[in-house]
N, C-alpha and C positions, 0 to 999 in steps of 0.2 A: 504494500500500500504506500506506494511512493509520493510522497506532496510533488509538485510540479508548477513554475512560476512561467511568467512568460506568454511566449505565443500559441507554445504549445498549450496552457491552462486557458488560456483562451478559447481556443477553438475545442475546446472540451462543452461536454453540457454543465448544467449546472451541479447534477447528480448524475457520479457517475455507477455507483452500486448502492448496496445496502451499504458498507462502510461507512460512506463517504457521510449517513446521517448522523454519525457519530463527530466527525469533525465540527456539522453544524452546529448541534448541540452544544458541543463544550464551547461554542463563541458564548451563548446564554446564562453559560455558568462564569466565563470572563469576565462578561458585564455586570454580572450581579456584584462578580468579587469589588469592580471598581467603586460601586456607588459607597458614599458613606455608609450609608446606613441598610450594607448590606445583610441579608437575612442568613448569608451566609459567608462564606469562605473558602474559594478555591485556587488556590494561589499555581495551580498545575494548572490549567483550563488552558491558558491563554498559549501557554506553550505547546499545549495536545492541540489544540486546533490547528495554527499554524497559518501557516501563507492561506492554505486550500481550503482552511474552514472559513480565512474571513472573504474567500473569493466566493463560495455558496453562499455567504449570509447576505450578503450584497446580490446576488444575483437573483434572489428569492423576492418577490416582490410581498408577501407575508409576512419575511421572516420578523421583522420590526413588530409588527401588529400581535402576532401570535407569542410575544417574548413574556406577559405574563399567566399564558400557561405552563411553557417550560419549566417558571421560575416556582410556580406553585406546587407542579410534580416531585420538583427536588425536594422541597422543604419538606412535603407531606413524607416521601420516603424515607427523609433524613431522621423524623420523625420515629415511623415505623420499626426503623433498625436501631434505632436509641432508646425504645421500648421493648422490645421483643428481645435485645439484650437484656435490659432491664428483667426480664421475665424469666432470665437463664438460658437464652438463645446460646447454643457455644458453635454453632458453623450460619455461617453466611452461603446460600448458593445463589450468584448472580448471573441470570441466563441472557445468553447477548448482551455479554455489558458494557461493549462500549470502550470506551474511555473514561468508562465511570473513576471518580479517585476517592472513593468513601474509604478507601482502606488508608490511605495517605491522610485524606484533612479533618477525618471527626477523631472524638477522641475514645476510641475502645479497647475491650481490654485486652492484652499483650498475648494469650490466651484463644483470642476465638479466632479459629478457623476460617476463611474467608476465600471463596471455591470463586474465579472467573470465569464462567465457559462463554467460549466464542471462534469466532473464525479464525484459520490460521493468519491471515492476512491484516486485518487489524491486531491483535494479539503480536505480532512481530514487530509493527509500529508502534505500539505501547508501550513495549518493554524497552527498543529502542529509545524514544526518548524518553523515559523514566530510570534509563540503567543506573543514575546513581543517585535514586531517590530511594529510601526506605521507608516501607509501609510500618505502619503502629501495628499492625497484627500479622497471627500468621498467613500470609497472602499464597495462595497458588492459582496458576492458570490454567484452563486445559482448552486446547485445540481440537473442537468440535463442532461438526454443523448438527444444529438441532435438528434439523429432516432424516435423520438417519435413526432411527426408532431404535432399533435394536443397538445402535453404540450409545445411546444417550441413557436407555434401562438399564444398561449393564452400569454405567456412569452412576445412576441414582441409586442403585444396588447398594454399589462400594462405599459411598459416600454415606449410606442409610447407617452402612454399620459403624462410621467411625465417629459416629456423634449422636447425643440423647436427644436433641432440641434442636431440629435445624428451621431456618428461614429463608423461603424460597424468592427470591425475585426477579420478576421480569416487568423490566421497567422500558418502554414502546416497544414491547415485543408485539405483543397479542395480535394489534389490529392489523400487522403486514399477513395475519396466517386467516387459513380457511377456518368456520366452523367445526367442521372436523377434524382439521388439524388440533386446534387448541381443543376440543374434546379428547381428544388422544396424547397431548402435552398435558393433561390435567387427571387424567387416568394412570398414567405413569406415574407421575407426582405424587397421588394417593399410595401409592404400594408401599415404598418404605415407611416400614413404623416412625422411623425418626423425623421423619418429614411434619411439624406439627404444625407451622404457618407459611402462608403463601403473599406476596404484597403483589398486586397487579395493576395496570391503570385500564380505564374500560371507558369507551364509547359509546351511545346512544346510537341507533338505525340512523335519526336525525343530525348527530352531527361528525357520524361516519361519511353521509353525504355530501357537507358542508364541506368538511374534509378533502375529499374527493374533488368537489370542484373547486377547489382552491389550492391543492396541493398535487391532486393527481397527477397531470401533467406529469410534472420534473420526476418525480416517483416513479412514476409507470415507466420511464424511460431509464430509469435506473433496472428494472427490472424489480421494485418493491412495491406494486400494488396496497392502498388500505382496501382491507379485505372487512374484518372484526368489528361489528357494531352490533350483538346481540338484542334482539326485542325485551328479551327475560330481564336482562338488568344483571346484578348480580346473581341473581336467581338461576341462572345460566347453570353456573360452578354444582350447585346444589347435588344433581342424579351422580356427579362424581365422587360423594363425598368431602365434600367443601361448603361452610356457610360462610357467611359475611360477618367480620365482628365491629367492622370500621369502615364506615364509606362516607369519604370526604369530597362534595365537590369542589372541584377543580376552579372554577369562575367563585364561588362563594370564599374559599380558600384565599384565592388570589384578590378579592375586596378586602377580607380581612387584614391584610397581608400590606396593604396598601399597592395594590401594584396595577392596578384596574385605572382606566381613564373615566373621565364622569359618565360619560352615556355606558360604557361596563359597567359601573356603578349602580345604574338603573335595573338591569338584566336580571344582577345579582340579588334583587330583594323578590324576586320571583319563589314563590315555594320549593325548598330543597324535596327531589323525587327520586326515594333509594329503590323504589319496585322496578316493574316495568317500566321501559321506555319505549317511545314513539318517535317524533316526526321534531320532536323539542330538542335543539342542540343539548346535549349532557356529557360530560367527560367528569370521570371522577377516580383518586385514587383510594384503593378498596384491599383492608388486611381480612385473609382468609383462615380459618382454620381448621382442621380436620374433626368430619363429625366422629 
């Protein structure tokens, strides 16, 4: 996963795989680090991006507009994983994760176990520019495409046995997969005993479409279609073995948070709806646990 400046990044698209959302994203985590009164703090982001991520964020005509969702998912999951520690969480599984750096900037204990699964391709660009950073905890990576059913069972098998409490996350994984893929990602998931929470973010039918026509494009042409916007809501999860024990929307989140412009502001005083969804843009992130 090579960055690329020039004429050559030029004449590129704006997305040129799944990868490449991972660069975008850590620009959202850059800018948040800048503001004063940031919510957070990622002092890696800006470096993981790179030339290539701030060539996609500029080429995105959303990217601006959509920056406090981004910044609401982070918090809510930062959230998630600094309770569910709290709870005696001792492994971390982060599926697709990016250029996630929670292992580097929160503060956890020296202790938990902290599993990356991802592509080989970003995963080599990762460690490349992080080689001489050290995570707070024990960090591993493994080089995996999650479409390959039988290496990723055997992956949650192993992982099952070597921790009491684990906490699963897929943080914008969902909505690039089919219904029944993520039915079969969530089926797996269930098997190991030690598997006891799961943090997801989930979509509305209504602003899976929104979605879609406003980000489709660049996406589709990456080869990462949104797919995942469930009618059921969280209630999806359920026939697998999964209830909801925490569902925060995403826009309500991001008003509290102050990160909303005034007409979002308005949006946000609309009734929070954790059931079913329709045709109502909804995005929210949602901790799960085994029934």
């Amino acid at each position: 996963m090579a960055l690329q400046t020039g004429a050559e990044a030029s004449s590129e698209p704006a997305l040129r795989n799944i990868s490449d959302t991972a660069l975008w994203t850590a620009v959202y985590r850059a800018r948040e680090t800048e503001r004063p009164n940031a919510l957070f703090r990622d002092p890696l982001a800006s470096r993981l991006a790179g030339e290539r991520g701030r060539q996609i964020f500029a080429a995105l005509p959303f990217a601006d507009r959509a920056a406090w969702s981004f910044i609401a998912r982070t918090w809510v999951f930062d959230r998630f994983v600094m309770d569910e520690v709290g709870r005696g969480t001792d492994m971390v599984v982060n599926l697709a994760a990016g250029l996630d750096t929670r292992p580097y900037r929160m503060s956890l204990p020296a202790t938990l176990q902290w599993i990356e699964v991802d592509l080989p391709g970003i995963i080599d660009y990762k460690e490349q520019v992080l080689r001489q950073e050290k995570p707070v905890c024990r960090l591993e990576r493994v080089r995996l495409n999650l479409t390959d059913v039988k290496a990723r069972q055997d992956l949650f098998a192993k992982l099952g046995r070597r921790a009491k409490r684990v906490l699963i996350i897929c943080e914008g994984l969902l909505v690039y997969l089919s219904a029944d893929e993520v039915s079969s990602l969530a089926r797996d998931l269930g098997t190991p005993t030690g598997f006891h929470g799961w943090a997801l973010d989930l979509a509305s039918p209504g602003l899976l479409k929104l979605l879609q026509k406003k980000m489709g494009g660049p996406l589709s042409e990456a080869g990462s279609s949104l797919k995942f916007g469930p009618a059921e809501g969280p209630a999806f999860f359920s026939p697998y073995g999964w209830k909801p024990v925490e569902v925060h929307s995403m826009l309500k989140t991001a008003a509290q948070l102050g990160r909303l412009s005034w007409g979002m502001r308005l949006l946000a005083l609309l009734p929070q709806s954790n059931g079913r969804q329709g045709s109502r843009p909804w995005g929210a992130g949602c901790l799960f646990a085994r029934t």
